[in-house]
C-alpha positions in Angstrom: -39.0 -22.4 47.5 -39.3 -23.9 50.7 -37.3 -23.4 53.9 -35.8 -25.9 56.1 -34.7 -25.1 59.7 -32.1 -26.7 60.8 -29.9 -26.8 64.7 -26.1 -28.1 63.8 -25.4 -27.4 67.8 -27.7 -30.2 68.9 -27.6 -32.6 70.4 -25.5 -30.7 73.0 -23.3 -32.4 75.3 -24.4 -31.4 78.7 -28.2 -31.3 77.7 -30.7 -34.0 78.4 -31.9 -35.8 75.7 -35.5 -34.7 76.2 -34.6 -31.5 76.1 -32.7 -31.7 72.8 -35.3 -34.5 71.2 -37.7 -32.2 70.2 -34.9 -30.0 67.8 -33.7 -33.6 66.5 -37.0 -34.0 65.6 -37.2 -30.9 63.7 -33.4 -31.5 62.1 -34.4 -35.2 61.4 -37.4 -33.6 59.1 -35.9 -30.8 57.5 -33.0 -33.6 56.1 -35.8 -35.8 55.1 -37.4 -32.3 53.3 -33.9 -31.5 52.1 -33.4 -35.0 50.5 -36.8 -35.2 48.7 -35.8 -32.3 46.4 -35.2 -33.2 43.2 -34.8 -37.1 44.9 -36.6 -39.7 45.8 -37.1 -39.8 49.3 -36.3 -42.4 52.3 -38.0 -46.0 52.2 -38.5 -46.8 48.5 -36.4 -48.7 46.6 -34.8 -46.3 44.5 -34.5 -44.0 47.4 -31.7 -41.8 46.6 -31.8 -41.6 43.0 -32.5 -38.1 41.2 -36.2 -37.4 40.1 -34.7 -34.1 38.4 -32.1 -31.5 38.2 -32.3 -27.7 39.7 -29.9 -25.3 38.9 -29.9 -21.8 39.7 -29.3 -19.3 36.8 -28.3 -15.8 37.6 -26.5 -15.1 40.8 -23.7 -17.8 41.3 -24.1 -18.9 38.1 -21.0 -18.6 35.4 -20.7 -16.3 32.7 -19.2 -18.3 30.1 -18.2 -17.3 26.8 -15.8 -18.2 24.3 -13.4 -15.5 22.8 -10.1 -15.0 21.0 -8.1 -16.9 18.4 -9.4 -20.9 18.3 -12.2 -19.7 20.2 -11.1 -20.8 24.1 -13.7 -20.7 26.9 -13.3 -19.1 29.6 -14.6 -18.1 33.2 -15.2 -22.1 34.0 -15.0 -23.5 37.8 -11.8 -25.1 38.4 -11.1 -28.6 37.1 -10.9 -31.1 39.9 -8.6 -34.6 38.7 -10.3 -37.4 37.8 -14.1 -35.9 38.6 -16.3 -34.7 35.6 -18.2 -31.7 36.3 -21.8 -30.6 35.2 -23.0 -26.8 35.6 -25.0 -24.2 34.3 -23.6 -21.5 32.6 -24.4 -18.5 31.3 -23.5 -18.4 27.8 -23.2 -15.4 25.1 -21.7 -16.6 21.8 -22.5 -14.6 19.2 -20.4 -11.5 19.1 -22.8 -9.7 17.1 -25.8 -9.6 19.4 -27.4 -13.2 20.0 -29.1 -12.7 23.7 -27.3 -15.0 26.0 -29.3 -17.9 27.7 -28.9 -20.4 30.1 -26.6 -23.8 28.7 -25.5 -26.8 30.5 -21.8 -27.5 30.1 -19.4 -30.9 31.4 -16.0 -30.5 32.4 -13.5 -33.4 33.2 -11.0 -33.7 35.2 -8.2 -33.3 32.4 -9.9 -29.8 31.6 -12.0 -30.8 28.4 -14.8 -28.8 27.7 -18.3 -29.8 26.1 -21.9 -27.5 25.8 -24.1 -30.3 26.7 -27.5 -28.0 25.7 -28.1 -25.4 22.7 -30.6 -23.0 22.3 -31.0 -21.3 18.9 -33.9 -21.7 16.9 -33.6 -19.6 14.1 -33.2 -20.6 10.6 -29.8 -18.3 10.6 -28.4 -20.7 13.7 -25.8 -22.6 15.5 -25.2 -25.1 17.9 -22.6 -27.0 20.3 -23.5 -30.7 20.6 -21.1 -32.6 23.0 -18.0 -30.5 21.8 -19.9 -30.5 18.2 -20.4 -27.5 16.3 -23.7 -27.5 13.6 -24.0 -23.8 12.4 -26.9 -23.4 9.7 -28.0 -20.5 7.8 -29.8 -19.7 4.1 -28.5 -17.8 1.0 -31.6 -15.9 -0.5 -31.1 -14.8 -4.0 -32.2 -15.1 -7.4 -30.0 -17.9 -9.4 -30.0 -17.1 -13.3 -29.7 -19.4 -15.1 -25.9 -21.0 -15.6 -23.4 -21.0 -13.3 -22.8 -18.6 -10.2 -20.0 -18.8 -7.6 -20.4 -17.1 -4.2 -18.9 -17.6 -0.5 -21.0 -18.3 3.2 -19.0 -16.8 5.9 -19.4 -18.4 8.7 -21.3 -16.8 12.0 -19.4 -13.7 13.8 -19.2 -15.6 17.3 -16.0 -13.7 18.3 -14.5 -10.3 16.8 -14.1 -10.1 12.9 -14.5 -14.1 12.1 -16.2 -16.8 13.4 -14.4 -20.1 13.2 -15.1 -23.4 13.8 -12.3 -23.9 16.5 -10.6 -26.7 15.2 -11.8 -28.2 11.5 -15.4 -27.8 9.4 -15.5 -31.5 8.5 -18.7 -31.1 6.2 -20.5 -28.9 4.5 -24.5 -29.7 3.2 -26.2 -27.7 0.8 -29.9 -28.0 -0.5 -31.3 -25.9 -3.0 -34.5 -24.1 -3.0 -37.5 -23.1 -5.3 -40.7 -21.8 -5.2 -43.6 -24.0 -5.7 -45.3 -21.3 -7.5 -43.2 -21.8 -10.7 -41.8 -25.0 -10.2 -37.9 -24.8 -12.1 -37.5 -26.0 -15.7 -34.6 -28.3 -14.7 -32.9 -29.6 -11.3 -29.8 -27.2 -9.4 -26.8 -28.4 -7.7 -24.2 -26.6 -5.6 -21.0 -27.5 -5.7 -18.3 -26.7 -2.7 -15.2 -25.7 -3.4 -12.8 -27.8 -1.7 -9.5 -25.8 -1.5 -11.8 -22.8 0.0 -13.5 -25.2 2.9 -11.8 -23.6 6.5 -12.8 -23.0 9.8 -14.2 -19.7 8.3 -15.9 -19.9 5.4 -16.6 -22.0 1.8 -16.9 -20.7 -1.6 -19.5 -22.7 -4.1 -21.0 -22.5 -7.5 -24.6 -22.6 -8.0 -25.4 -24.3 -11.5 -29.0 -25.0 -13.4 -30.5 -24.2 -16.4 -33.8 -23.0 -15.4 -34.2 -19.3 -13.6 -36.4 -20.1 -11.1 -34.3 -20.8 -8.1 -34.5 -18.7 -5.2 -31.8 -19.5 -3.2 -30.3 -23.0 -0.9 -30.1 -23.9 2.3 -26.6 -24.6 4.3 -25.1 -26.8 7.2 -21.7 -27.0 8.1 -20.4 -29.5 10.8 -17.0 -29.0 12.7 -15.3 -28.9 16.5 
């Protein structure tokens, strides 16, 4: 990281100006420095405009979580009216263990909240999109063949439940097999809809062949 010196006491009323040019000089320089971070810099026509965005993690950077009934963030920078608000924080939103990791977030000037970035890669995941939520995961088991009813409880991002804050407003389900027996007919999974909530989803798993292994899940919400 580079350092810029920089002398806000000059130029000094009572100095000469050839004592005080050479500092200018230096001050004059370190802006020019300053402003070609992450910008371009002075005498191009797009002089001014980003190249990139640095943000510092760790030290002076929020620790923001979401906790408590609805799921309400918390430790954000004060909203400022009519000015939308882009920072790094430091999120941890899994209550049962998923590492935390640096997110970008937007606040506006009304106080709404969105997770512009997400970071979980798993096949048992989540995400926040733009005030989105995509959770994913997999149910691994052994389908007989008929009919069998189950329920997916949603991820534990806060203590003893983890609900989409607001609504789940679709649930996708894929069925899988392995290609080492291939199945003697096709599956389908059907959701319940009185059980769909902000927690959890019962379905029923029918075929008539025995070689299913399981099906995939996606549930969208806010």
């Amino acid at each position: 990281m580079t350092t810029y010196t920089y002398d806000p006491n000059i130029p000094a009323a009572n100095n000469a100006p050839r004592n005080d040019q050479p500092v200018m000089q230096t001050n004059a320089a370190s802006i020019q420095g300053i402003i070609s971070v992450d910008h371009e810099n002075f005498g191009i026509p797009t002089n001014g405009y980003h190249t990139l965005i640095h943000q510092r993690t760790g030290a002076g950077t929020q620790n923001v979580t979401r906790s408590g009934p609805g799921a309400v963030y918390a430790n954000l920078p004060a909203s400022i009216a009519g000015v939308n608000q882009i920072f790094a924080g430091l999120y941890t939103p899994d209550f049962t263990g998923t590492s935390s990791d640096t997110q970008l977030f937007n606040l506006t000037g009304n106080g709404g909240i969105s997770q512009l970035t997400g970071d979980q890669t798993t096949q048992d995941g989540w995400a926040w999109l733009g005030g989105i939520l995509i959770q994913w995961g997999v149910i691994s088991m052994a389908f007989p063949s008929g009919s069998t009813t189950g329920t997916v409880i949603f991820k534990d991002r806060v203590f003893g439940a983890i609900p989409f804050p607001n609504n789940c407003f679709v649930v996708i389900c894929d069925p899988l097999v392995s290609f080492a027996s291939l199945p003697g007919s096709q599956a389908s999974i059907n959701i319940r809809q009185s059980t769909l909530s902000k927690t959890q989803f019962n379905y029923q798993f029918y075929t008539n062949s025995a070689q299913y292994i399981g099906f995939f899940w996606a549930a969208i919400g806010n």
